[in-house]
C-alpha positions as CSV (number, residue, x, y, z in Angstrom):
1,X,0.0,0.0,0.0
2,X,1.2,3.2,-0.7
3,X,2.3,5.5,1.7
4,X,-0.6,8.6,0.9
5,X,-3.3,5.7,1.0
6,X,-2.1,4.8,3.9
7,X,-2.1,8.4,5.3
8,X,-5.3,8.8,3.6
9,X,-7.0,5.5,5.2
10,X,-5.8,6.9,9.0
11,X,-7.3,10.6,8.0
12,X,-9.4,11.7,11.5
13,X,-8.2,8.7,13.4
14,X,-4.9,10.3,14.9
15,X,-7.5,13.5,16.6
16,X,-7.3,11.9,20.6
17,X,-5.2,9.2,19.9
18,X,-1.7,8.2,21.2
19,X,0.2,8.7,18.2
20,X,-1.3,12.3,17.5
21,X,-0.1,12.0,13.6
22,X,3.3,10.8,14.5
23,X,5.4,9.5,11.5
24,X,6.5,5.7,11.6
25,X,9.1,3.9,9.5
26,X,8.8,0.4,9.8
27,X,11.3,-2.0,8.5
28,X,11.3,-5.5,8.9
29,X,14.2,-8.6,8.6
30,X,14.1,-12.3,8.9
31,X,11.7,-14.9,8.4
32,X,7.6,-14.7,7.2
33,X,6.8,-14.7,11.0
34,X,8.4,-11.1,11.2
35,X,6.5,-10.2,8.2
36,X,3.2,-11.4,9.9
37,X,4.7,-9.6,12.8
38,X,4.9,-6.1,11.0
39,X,1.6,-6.6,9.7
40,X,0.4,-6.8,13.1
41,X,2.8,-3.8,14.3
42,X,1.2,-1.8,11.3
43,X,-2.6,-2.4,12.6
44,X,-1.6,-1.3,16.4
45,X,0.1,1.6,15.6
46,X,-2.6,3.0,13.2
47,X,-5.5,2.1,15.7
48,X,-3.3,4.1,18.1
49,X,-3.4,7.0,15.6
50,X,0.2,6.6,14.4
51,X,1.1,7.5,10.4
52,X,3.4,4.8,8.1
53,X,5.4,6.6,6.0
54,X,8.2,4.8,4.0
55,X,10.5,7.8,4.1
56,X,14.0,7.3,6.6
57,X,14.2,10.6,6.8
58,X,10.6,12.2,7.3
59,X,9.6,9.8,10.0
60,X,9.1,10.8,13.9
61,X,10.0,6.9,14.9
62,X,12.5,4.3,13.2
63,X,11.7,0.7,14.2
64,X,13.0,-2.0,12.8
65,X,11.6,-5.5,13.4
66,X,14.2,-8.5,13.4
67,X,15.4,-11.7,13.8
68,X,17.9,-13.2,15.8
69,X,18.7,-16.4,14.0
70,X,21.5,-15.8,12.2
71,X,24.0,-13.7,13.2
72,X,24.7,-11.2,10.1
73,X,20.9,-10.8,10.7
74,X,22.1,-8.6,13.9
75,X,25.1,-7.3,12.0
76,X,23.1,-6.4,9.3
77,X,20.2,-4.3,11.3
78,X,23.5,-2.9,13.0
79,X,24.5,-1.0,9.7
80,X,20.7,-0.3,8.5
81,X,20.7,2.0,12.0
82,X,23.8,3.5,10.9
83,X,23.2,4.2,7.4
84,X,19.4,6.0,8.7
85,X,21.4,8.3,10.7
86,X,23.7,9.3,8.1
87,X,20.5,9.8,5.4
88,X,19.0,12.1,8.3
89,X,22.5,14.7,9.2
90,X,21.8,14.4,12.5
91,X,17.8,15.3,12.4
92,X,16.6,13.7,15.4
93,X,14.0,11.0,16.1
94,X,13.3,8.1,18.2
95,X,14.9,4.7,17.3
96,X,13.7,1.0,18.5
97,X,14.4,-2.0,17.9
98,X,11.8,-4.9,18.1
99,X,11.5,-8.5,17.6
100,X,13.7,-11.6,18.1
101,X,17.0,-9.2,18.3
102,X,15.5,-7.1,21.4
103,X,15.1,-10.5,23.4
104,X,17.7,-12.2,22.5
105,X,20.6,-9.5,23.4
106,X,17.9,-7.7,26.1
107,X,19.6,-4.8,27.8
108,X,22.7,-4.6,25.5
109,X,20.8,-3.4,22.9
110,X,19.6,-0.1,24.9
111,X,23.3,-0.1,26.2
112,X,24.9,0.0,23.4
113,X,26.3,3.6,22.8
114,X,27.0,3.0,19.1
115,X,23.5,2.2,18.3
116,X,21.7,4.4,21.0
117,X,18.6,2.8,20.9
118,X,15.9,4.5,22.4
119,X,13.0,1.2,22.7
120,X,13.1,-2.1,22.2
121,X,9.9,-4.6,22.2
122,X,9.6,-8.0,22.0
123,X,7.4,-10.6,20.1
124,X,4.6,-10.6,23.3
125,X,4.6,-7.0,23.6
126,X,3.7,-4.8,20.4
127,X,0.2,-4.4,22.2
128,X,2.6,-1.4,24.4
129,X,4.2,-0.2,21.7
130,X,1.8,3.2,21.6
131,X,2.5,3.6,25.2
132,X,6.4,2.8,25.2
133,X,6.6,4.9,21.4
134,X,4.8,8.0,23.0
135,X,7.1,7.7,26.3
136,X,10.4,8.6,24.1
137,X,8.2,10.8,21.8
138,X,7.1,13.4,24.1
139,X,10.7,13.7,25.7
140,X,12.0,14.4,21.9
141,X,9.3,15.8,20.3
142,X,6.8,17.4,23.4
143,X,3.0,16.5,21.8
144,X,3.6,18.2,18.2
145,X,5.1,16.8,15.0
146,X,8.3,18.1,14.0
147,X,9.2,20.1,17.3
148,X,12.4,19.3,18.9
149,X,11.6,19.2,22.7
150,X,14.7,17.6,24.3
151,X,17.8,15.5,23.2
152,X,17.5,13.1,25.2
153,X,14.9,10.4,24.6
154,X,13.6,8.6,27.5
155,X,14.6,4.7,27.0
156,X,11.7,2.4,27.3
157,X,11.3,-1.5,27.1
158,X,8.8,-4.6,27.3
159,X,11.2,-7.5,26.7
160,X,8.5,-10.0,28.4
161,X,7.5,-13.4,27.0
162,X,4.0,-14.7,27.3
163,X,2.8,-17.8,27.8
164,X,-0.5,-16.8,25.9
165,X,0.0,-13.9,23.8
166,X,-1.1,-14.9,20.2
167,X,-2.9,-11.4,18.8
168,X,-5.9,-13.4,18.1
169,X,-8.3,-10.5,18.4
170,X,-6.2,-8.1,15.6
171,X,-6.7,-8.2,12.1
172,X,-3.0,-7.5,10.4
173,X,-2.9,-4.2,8.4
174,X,-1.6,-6.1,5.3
175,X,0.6,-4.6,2.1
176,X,-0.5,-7.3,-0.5
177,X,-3.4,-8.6,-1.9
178,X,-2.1,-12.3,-3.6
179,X,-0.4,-14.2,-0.9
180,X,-1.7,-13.8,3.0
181,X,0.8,-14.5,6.0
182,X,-1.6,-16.5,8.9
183,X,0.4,-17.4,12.1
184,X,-1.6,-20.4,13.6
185,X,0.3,-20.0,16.2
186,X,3.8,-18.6,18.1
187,X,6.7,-19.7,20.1
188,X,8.8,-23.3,20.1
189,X,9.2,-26.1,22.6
190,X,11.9,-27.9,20.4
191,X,14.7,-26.1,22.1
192,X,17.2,-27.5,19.1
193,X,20.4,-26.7,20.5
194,X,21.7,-24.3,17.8
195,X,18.1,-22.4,18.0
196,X,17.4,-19.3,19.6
197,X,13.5,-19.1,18.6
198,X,12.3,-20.7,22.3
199,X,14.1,-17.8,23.8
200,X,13.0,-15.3,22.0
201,X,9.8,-16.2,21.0
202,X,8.8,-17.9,24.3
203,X,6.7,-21.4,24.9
204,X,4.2,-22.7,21.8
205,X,1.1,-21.7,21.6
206,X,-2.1,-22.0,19.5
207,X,-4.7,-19.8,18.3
208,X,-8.7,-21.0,18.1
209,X,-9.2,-22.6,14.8
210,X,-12.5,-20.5,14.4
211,X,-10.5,-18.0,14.9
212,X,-8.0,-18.7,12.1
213,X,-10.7,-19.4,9.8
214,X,-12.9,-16.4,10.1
215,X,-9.5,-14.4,9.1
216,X,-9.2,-16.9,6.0
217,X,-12.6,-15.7,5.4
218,X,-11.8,-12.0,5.7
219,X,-9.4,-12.3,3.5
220,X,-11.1,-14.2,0.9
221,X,-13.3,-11.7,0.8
222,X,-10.8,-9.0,0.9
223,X,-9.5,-10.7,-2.5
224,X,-6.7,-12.6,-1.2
225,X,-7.3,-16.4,-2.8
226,X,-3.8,-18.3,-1.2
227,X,-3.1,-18.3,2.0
228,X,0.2,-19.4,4.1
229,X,-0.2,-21.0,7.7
230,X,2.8,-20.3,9.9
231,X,4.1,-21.3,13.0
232,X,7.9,-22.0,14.2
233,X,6.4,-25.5,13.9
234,X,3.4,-25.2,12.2
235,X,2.3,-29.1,12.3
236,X,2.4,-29.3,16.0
237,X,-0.6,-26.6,15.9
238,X,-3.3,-28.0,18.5
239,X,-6.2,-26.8,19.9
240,X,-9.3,-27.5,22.0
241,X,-8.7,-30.8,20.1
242,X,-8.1,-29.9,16.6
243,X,-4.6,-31.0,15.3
244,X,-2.5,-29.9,11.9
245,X,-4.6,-31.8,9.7
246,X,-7.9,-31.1,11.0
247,X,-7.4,-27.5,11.0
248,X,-6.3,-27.7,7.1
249,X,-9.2,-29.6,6.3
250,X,-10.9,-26.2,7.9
251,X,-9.2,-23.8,6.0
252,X,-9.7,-25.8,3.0
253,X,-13.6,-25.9,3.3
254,X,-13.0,-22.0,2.9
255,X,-15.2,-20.8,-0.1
256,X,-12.9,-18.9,-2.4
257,X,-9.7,-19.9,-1.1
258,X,-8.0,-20.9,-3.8
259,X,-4.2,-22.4,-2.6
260,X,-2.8,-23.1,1.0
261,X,0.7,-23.3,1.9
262,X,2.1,-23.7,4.9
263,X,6.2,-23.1,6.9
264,X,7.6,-24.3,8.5
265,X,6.9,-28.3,9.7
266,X,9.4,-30.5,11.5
267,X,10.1,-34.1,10.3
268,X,8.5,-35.6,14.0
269,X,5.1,-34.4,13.3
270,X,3.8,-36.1,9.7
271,X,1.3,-38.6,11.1
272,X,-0.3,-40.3,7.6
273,X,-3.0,-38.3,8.0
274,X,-1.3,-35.5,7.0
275,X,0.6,-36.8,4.3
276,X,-2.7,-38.3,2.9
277,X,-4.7,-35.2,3.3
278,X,-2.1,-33.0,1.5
279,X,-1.8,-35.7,-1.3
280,X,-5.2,-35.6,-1.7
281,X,-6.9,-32.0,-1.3
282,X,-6.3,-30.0,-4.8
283,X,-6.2,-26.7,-2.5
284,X,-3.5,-27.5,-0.2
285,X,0.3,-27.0,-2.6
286,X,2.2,-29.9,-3.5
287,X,5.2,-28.6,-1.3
288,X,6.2,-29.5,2.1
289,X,9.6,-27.7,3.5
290,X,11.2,-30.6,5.6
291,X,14.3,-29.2,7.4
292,X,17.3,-31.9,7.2
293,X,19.8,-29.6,9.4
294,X,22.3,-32.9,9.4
295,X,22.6,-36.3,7.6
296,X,24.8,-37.6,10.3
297,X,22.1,-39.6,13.0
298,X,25.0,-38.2,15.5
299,X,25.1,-35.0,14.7
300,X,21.2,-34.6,15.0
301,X,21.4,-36.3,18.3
302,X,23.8,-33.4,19.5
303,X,21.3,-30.6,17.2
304,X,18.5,-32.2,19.7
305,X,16.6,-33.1,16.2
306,X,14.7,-35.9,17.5
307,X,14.8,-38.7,14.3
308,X,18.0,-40.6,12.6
309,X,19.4,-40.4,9.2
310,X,17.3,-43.3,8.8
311,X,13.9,-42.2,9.8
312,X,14.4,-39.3,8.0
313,X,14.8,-40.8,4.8
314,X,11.9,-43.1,5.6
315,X,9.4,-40.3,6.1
316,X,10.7,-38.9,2.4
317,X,10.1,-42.2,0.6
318,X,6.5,-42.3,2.4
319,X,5.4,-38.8,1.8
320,X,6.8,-39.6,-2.2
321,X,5.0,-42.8,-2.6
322,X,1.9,-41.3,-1.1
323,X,2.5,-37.8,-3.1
324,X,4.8,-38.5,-5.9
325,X,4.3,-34.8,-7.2
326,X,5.3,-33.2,-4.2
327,X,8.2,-30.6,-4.3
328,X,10.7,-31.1,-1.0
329,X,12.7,-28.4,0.3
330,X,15.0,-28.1,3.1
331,X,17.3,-26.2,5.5
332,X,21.0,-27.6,6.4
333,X,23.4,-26.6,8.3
334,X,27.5,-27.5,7.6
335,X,30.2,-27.1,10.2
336,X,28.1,-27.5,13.4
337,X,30.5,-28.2,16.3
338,X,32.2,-32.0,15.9
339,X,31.1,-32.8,12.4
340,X,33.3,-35.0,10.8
341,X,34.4,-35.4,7.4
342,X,32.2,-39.1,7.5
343,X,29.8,-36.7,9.3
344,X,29.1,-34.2,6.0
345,X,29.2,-37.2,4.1
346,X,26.2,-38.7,5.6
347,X,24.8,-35.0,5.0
348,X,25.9,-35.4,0.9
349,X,24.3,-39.0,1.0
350,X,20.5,-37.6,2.5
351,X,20.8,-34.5,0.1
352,X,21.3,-36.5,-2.8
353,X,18.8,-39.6,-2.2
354,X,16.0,-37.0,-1.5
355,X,17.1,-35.0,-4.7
356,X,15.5,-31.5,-3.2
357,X,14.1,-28.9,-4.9
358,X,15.8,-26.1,-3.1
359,X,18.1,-26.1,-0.1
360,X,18.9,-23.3,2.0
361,X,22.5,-23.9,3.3
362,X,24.2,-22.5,6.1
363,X,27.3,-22.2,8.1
364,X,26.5,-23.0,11.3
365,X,27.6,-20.0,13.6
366,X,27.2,-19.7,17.8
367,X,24.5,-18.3,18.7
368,X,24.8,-16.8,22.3
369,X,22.4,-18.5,24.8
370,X,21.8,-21.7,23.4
371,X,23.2,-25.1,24.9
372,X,25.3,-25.4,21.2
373,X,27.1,-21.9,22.1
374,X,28.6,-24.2,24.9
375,X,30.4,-26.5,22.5
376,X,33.8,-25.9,21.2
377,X,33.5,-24.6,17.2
378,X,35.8,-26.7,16.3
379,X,35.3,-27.3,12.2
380,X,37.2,-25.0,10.6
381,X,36.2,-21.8,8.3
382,X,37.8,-23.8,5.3
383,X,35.7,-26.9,5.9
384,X,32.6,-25.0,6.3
385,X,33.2,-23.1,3.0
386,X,34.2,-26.2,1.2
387,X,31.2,-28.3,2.7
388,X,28.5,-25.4,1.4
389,X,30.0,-24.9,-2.0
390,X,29.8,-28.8,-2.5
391,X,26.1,-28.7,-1.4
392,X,25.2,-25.5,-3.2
393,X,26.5,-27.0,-6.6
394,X,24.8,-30.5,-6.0
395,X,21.9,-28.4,-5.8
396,X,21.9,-26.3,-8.8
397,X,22.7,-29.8,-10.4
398,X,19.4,-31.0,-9.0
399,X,17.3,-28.1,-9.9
400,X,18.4,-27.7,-13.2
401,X,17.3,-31.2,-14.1
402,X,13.9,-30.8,-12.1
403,X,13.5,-27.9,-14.1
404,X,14.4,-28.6,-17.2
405,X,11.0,-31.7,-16.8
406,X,8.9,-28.7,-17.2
407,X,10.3,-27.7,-20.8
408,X,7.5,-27.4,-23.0
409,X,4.6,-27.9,-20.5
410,X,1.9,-25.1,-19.4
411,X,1.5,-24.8,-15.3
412,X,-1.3,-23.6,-13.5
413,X,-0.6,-20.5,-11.6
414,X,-3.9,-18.5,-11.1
């Protein structure tokens, strides 16, 4: 949406409201549960008579939403601050950081005197964000637009985690009208020992199903025909008694919905049910993203990934026999601490029986907090750059043949 609809759309709402036309630049990084997240951001902050502008250096308030998992993530959000200041000269304005980032590194983040950071928020606590936005405003600003008051910001924070926080009662202020982000539901219990997600996302937890489906509805008849169900992992999803497959059988009995797709899964949770309903229901994509992380059965059991080589393997040739059209993607991770050469070669083995469609590939870096970070990185930089330049050309290898079985054929895409 562009920024004078959007203006236009919150004309007579700021009059009385916390924002009081206040400017925000919203940014967001990392995965398609901080895009859901800003979409939700977007709707508070509007209801709370706040303005979105896309212009760094018009706006009141700079936040940027992040994510934690990787770690040029952070570096990167760390030079997107930097290179707002220099775009402003100096003009001043209040800066906060929310997300995965703001619980994952807590109090260094308003600590750090390089980024002077004036707020931070976490997942649970955008529902604040008028109040703790309009604490450093009226110390910068006083209560009108453009007027420098003081500068010195006030610093304010809600870093808390919820055990039942899921936003089920706003409807996310969305940019685009094709494909519609849905979180089912928020948070981890997996605790995989490289992960950060169950820290800074807290415990899982679902929404109501009727719930999720009267927004499917909305947005049906809002024009959106395909929909993506999220969750950190989205086929645990239970509720009141309705489980993964159940509630896509729900969605799917949508009128108008068109496609469902859904990120990400985990490899523990495919009962047959599953596998039989996606097989079967033309609405529901023939792609399932199936995270591999390590071929190696003993690297896994060190990951906390809780299947083998063996099982994993098992669940591909059942979900192919049962849904030989199915696309299969992954994520993997080379160089987690202790693989050994025999290790990555388990690793080349799984990638090249399953014969993915895409891989995302990664070099497997500490992240601070987790039980991993305890363990001595001990593969070296040339082993992980040689192990994910070996996997990344096995894959275009792949893809290009996958690809080139579509020469001269005519697919679906409406």
């Amino acid at each position: 949406m562009a920024e004078k609809e959007r203006n236009d759309a919150n004309t007579g709402k700021s009059e009385g409201k916390q924002g009081h036309g206040k400017r925000i630049l919203l940014r967001t990084f990392g995965c398609q549960m901080n895009e859901y997240d800003s979409e939700l951001i977007r709707a508070i902050l509007t209801e709370a008579g706040f303005r979105l502008t896309d212009d760094a250096c018009e706006a009141d308030v700079i936040l940027l939403n992040t994510c934690s998992v990787r770690e040029n993530a952070v570096r990167k959000i760390r030079g997107h601050i930097h290179q707002i200041r220099h775009d402003r000269q100096g003009r001043p304005a209040v800066y906060g950081i929310l997300g995965c980032v703001a619980t994952h590194l807590k109090e260094d983040i308003l600590n750090d005197r390089h980024l002077n950071i004036d707020l931070t928020a976490g997942p649970d606590s955008y529902r604040r964000l008028p109040e703790l936005i309009q604490k450093c405003v009226r110390t910068l600003y006083g209560n009108s637009v453009g007027t420098l008051h003081c500068n010195v910001p006030t610093k304010a924070y809600d870093i808390t985690l919820s055990t039942d926080e899921t936003y089920e009662d706003i409807y996310p202020l969305r940019d685009s009208a094709a494909n519609a982000w849905v979180a089912i539901m928020r948070g981890c219990n997996n605790f995989c020992s490289y992960c950060v997600v169950p820290y800074t996302r807290g415990r899982e937890r679902s929404r109501s199903a009727s719930g999720i489906v009267s927004e499917v509805r909305r947005l049906v008849c809002e024009g959106f025909s395909q929909v993506t169900l999220l969750g950190q992992n989205v086929n645990s999803y239970s509720h009141d008694g309705v489980d993964f497959p159940k509630l896509l059988s729900m969605v799917s009995a949508v009128k108008g919905l068109k496609r469902i797709w859904f990120t990400s899964p985990h490899p523990k949770d495919f009962p047959d049910r599953l596998i039989d309903l996606i097989a079967s229901d033309p609405k529901i994509c023939k792609h399932i993203h199936l995270p591999l992380q390590s071929g190696s059965s003993a690297i896994l059991k060190k990951m906390n990934r809780p299947y083998t080589k063996t099982q994993y393997l098992a669940l591909v040739k059942k979900i192919r026999s049962r849904c030989p059209q199915i696309a299969l993607t992954t994520d993997i991770i080379v160089g987690f601490p202790g693989e050994t050469d025999q290790d990555f070669q388990d690793t080349v083995d799984v990638f090249q029986k399953t014969g993915y469609d895409s891989a995302f590939i990664f070099k497997y870096s500490p992240r601070q907090g987790t039980a991993a970070a305890r363990l001595l990185d001990d593969v070296s930089e040339d082993a992980k750059i040689s192990r994910i330049v070996l996997l990344n050309a096995l894959q275009k290898e792949t893809a290009l043949i996958k690809n080139q079985a579509f020469t001269g054929t005519t697919q679906d895409h409406d």
